[in-house]
PQR file with spaces between the fields and no chain letter, atoms N, CA, C, O and H, PARSE charges and radii, in Angstrom:
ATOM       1  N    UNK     1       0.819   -1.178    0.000 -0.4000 1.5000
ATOM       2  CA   UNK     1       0.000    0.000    0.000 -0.0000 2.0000
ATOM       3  C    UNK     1       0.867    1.247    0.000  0.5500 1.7000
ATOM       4  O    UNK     1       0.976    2.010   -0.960 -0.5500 1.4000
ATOM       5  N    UNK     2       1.564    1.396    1.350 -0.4000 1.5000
ATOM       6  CA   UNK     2       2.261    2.928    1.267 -0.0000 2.0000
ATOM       7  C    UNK     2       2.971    2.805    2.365  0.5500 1.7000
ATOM       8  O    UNK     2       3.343    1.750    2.880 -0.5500 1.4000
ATOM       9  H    UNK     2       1.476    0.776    2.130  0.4000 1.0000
ATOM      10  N    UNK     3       3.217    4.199    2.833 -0.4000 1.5000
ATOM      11  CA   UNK     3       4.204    4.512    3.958 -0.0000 2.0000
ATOM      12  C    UNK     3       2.493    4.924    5.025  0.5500 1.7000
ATOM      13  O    UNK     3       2.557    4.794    6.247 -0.5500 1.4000
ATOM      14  H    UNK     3       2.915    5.055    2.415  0.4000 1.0000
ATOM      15  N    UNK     4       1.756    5.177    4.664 -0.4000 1.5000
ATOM      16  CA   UNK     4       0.232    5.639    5.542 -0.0000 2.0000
ATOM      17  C    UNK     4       0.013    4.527    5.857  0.5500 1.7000
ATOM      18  O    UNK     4       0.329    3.505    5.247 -0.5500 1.4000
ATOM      19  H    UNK     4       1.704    5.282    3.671  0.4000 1.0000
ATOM      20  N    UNK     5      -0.724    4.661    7.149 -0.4000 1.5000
ATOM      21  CA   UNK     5      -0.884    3.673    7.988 -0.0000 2.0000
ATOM      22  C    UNK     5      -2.493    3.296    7.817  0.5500 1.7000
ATOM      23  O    UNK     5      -3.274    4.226    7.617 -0.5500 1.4000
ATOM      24  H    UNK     5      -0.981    5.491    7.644  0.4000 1.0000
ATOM      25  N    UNK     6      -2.990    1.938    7.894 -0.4000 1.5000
ATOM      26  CA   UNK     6      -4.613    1.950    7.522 -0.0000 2.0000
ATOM      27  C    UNK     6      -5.122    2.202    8.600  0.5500 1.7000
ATOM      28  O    UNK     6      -4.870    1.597    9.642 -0.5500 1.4000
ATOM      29  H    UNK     6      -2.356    1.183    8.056  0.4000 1.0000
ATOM      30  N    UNK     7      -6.026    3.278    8.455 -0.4000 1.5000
ATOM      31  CA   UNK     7      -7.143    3.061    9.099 -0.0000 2.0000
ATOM      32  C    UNK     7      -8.676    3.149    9.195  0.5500 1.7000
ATOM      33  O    UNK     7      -9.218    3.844    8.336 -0.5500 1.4000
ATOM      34  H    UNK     7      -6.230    3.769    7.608  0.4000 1.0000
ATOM      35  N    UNK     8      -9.323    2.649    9.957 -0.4000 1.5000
ATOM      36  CA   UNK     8     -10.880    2.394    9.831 -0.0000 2.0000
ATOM      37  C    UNK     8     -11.467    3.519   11.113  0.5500 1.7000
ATOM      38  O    UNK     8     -10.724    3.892   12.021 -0.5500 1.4000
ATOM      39  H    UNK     8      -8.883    2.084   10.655  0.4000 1.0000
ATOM      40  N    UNK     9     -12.502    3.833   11.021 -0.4000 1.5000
ATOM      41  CA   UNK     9     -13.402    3.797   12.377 -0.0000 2.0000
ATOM      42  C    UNK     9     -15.041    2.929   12.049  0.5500 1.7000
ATOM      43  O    UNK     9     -15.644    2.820   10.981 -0.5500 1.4000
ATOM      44  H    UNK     9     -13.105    3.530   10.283  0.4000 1.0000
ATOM      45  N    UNK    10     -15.475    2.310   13.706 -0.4000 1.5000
ATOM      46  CA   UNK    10     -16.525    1.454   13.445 -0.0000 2.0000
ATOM      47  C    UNK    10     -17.366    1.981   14.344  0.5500 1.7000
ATOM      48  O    UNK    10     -16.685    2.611   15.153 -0.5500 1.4000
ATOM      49  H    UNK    10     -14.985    2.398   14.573  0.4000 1.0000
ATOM      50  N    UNK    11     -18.562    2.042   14.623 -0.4000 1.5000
ATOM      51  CA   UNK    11     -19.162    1.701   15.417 -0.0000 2.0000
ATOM      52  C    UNK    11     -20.777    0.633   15.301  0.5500 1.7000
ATOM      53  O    UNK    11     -21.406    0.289   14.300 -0.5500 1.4000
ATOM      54  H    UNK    11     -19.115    1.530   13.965  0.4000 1.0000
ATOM      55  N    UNK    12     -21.035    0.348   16.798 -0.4000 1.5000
ATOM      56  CA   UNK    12     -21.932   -1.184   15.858 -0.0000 2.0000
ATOM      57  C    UNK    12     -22.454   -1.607   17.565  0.5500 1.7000
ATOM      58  O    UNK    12     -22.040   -0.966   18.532 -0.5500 1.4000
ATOM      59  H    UNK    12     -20.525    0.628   17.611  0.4000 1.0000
ATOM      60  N    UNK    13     -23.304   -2.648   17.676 -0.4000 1.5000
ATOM      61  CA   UNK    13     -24.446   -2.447   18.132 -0.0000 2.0000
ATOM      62  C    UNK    13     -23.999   -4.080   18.652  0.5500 1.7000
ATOM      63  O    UNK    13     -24.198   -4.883   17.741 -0.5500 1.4000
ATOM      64  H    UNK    13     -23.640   -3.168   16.892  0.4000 1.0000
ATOM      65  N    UNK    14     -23.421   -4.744   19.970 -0.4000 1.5000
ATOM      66  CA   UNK    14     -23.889   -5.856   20.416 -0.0000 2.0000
ATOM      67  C    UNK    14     -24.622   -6.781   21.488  0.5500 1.7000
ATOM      68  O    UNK    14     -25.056   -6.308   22.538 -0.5500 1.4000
ATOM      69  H    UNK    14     -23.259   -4.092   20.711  0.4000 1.0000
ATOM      70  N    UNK    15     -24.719   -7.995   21.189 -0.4000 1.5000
ATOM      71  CA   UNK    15     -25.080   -8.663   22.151 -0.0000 2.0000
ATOM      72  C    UNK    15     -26.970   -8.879   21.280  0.5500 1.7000
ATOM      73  O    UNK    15     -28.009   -9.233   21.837 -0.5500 1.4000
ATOM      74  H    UNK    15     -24.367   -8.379   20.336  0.4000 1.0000
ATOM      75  N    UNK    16     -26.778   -8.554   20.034 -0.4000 1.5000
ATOM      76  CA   UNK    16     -27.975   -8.866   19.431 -0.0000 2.0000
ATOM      77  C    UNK    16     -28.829  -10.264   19.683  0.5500 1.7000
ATOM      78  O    UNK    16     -28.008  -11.125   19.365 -0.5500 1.4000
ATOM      79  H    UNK    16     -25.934   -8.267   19.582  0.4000 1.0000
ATOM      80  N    UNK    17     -29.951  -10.896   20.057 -0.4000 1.5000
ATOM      81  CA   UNK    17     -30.075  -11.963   20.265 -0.0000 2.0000
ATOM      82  C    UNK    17     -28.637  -12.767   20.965  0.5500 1.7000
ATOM      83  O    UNK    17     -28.318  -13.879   20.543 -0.5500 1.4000
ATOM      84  H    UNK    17     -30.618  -10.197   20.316  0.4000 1.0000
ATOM      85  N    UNK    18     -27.728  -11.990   22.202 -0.4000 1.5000
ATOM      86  CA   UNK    18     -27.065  -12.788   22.661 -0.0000 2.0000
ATOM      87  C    UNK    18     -25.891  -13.777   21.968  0.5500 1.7000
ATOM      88  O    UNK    18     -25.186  -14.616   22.528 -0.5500 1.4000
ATOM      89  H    UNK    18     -27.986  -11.087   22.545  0.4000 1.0000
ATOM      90  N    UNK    19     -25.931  -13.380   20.550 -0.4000 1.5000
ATOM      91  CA   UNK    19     -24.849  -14.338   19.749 -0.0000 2.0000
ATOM      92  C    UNK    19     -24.122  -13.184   18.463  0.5500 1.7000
ATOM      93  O    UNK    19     -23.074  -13.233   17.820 -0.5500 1.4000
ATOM      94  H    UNK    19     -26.503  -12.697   20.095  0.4000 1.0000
ATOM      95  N    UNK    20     -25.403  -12.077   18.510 -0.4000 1.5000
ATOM      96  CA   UNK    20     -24.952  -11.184   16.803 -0.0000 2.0000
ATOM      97  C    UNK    20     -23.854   -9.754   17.348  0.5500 1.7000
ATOM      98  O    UNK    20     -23.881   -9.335   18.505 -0.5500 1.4000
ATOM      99  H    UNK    20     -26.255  -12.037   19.033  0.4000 1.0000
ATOM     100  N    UNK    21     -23.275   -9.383   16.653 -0.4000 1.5000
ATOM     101  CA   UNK    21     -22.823   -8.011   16.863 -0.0000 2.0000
ATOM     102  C    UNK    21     -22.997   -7.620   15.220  0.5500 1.7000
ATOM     103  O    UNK    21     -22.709   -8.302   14.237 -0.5500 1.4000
ATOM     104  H    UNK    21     -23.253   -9.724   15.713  0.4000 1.0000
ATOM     105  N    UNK    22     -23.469   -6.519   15.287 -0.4000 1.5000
ATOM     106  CA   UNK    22     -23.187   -5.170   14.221 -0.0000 2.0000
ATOM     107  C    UNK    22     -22.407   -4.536   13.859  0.5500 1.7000
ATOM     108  O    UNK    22     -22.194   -3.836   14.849 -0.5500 1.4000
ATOM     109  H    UNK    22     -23.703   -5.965   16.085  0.4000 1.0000
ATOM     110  N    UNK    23     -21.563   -4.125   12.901 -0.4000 1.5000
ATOM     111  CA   UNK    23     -20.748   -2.983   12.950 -0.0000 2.0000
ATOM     112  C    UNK    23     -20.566   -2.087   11.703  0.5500 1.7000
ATOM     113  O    UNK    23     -20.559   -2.480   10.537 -0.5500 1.4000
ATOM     114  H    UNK    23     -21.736   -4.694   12.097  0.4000 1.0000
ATOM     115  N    UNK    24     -20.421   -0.826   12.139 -0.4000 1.5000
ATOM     116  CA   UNK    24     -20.720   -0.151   10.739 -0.0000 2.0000
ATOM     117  C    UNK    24     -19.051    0.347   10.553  0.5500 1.7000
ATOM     118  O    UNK    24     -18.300    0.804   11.415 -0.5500 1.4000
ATOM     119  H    UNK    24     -20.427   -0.507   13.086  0.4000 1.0000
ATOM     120  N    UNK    25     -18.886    0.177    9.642 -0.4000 1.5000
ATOM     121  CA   UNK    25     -17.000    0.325    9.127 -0.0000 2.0000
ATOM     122  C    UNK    25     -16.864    1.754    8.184  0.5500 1.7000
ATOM     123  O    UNK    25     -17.649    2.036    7.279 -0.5500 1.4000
ATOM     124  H    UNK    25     -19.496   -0.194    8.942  0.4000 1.0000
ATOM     125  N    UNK    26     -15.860    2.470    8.538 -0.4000 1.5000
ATOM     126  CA   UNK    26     -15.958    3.539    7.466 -0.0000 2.0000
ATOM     127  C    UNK    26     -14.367    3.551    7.302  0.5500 1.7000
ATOM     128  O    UNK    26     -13.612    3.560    8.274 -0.5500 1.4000
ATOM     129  H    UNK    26     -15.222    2.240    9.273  0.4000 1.0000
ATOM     130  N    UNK    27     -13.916    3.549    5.910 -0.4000 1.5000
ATOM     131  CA   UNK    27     -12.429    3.549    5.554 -0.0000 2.0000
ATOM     132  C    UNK    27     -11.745    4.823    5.914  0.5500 1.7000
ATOM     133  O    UNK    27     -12.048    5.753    5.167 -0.5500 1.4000
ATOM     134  H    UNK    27     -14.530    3.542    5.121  0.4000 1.0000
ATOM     135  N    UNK    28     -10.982    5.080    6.775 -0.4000 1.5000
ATOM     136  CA   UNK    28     -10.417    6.703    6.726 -0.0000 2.0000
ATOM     137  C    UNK    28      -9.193    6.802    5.571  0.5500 1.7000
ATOM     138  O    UNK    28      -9.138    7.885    4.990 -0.5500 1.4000
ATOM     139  H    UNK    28     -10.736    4.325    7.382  0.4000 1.0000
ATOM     140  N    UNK    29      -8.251    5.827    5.199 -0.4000 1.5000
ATOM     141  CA   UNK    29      -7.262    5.912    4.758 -0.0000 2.0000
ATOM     142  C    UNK    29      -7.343    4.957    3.575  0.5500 1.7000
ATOM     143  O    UNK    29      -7.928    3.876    3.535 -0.5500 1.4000
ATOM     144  H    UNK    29      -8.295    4.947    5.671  0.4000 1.0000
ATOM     145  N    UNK    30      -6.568    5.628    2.520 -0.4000 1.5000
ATOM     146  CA   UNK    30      -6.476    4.733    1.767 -0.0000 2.0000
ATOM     147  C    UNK    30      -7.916    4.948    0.688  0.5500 1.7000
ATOM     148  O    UNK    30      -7.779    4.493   -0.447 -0.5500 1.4000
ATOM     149  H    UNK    30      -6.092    6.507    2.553  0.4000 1.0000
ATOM     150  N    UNK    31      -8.791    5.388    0.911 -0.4000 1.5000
ATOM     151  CA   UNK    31      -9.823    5.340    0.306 -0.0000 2.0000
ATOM     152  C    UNK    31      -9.798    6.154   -1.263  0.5500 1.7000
ATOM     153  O    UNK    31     -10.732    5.902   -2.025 -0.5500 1.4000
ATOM     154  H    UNK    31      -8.902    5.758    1.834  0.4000 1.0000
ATOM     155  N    UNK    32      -9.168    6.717   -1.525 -0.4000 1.5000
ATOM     156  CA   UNK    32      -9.040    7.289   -2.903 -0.0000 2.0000
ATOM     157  C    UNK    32      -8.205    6.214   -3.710  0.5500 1.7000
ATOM     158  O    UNK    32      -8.431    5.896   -4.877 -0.5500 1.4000
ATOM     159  H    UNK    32      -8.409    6.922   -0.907  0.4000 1.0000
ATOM     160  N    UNK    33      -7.184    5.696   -2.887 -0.4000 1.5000
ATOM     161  CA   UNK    33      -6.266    4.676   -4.173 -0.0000 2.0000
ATOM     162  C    UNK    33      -6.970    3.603   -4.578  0.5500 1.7000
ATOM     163  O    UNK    33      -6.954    3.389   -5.790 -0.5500 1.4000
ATOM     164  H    UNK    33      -7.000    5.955   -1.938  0.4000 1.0000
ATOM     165  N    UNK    34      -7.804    2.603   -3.644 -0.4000 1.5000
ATOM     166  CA   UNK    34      -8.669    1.213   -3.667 -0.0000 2.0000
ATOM     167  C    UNK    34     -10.005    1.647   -4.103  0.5500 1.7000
ATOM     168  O    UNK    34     -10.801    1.433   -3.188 -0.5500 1.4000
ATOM     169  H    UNK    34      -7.817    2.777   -2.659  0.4000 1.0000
ATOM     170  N    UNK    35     -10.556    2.154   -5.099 -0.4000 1.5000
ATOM     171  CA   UNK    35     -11.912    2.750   -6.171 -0.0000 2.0000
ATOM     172  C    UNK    35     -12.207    1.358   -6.347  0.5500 1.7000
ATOM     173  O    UNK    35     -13.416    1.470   -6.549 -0.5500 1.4000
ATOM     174  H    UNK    35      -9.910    2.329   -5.842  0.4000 1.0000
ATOM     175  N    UNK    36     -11.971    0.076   -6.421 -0.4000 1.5000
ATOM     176  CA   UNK    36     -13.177   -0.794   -6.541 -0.0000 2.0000
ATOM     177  C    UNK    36     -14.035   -1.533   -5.629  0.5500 1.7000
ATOM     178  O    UNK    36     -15.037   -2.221   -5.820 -0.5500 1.4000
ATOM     179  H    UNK    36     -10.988   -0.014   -6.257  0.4000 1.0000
ATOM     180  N    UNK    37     -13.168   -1.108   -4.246 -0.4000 1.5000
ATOM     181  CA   UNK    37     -14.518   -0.917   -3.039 -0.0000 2.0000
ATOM     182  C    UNK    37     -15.015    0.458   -2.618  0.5500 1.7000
ATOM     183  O    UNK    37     -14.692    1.494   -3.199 -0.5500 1.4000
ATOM     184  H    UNK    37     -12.354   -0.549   -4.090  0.4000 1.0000
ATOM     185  N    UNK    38     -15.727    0.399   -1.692 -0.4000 1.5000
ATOM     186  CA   UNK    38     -16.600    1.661   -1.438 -0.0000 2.0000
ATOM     187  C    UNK    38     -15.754    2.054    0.265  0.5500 1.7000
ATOM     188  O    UNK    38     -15.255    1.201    1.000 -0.5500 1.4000
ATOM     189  H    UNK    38     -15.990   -0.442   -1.220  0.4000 1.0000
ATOM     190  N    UNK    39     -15.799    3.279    0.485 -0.4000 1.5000
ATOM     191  CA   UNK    39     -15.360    3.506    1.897 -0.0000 2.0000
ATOM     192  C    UNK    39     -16.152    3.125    3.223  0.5500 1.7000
ATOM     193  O    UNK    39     -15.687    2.997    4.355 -0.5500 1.4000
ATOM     194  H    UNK    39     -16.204    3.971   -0.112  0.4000 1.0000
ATOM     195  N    UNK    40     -17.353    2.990    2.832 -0.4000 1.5000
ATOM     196  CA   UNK    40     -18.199    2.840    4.030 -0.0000 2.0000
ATOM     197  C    UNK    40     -18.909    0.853    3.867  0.5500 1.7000
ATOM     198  O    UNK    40     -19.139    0.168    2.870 -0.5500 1.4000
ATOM     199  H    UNK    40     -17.731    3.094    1.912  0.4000 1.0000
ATOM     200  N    UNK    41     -19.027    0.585    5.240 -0.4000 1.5000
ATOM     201  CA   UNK    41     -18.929   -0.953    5.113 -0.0000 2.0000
ATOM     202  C    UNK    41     -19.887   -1.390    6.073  0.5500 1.7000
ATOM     203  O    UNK    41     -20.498   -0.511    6.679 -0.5500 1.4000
ATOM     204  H    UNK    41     -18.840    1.141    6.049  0.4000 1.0000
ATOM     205  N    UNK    42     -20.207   -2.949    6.402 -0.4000 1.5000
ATOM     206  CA   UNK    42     -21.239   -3.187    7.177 -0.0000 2.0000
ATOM     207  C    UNK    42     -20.186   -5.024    8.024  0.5500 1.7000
ATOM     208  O    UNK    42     -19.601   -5.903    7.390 -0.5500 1.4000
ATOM     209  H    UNK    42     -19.710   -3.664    5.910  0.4000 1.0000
ATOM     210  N    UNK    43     -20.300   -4.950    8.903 -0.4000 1.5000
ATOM     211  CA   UNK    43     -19.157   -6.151    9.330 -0.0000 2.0000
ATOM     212  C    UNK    43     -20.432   -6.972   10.060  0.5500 1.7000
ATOM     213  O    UNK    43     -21.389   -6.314   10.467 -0.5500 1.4000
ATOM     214  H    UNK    43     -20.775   -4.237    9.418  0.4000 1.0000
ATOM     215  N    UNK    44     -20.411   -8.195   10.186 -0.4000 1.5000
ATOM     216  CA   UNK    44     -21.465   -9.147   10.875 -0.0000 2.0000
ATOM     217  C    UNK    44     -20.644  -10.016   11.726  0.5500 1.7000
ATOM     218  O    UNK    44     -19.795  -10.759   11.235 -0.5500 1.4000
ATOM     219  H    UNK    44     -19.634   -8.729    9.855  0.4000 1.0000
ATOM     220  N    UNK    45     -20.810   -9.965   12.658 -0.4000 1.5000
ATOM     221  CA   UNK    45     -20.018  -11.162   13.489 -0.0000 2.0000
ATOM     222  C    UNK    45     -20.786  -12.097   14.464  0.5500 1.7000
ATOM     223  O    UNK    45     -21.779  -11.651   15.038 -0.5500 1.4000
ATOM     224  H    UNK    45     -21.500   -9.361   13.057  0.4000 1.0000
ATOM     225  N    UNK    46     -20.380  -13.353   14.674 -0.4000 1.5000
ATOM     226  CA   UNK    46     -21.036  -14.171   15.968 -0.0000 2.0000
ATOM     227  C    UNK    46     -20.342  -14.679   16.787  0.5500 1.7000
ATOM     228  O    UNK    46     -19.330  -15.352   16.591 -0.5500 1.4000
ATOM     229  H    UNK    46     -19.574  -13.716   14.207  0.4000 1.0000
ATOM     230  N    UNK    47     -20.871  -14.373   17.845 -0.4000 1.5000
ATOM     231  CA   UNK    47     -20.121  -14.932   19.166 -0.0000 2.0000
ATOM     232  C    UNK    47     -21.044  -16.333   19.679  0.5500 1.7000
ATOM     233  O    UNK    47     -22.271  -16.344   19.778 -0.5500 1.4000
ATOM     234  H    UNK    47     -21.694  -13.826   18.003  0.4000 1.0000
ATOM     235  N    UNK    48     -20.253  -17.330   19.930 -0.4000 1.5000
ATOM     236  CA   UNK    48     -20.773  -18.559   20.482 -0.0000 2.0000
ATOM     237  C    UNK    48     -19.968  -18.581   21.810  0.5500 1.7000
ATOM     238  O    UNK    48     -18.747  -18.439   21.870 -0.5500 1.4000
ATOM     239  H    UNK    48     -19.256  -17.321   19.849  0.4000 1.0000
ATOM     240  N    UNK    49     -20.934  -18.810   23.041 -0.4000 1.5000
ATOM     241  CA   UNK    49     -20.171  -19.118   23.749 -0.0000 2.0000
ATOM     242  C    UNK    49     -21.066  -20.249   24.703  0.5500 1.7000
ATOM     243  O    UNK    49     -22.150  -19.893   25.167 -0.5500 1.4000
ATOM     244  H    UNK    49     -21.926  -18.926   22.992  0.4000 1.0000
ATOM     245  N    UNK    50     -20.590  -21.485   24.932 -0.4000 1.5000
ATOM     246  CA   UNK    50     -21.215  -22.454   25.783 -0.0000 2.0000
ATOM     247  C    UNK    50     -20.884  -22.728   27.452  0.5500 1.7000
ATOM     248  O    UNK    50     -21.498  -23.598   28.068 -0.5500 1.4000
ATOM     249  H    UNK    50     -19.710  -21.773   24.555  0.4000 1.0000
């Protein structure tokens, strides 16, 4: 990529039904050179825990 360092900011919503988290992703860096994604993003994650 470069000598710039990546970065993101997220914020996002968990403990959805106890297993989901949300997160909304926005590219700070880098976002003008990489044009065949978009800067702003959506992340899904699950937590299992028994």
């Amino acid at each position: 990529m470069g000598k710039i360092p990546y970065m993101e900011a997220t914020a996002g919503i968990e403990n959805i039904f106890q297993v989901l988290r949300i997160d909304y992703v926005r590219r700070l860096t880098y976002a003008k050179e990489l044009t065949k994604w978009g800067k702003n993003g959506i992340r899904l994650s699950l937590r299992l825990s028994f």
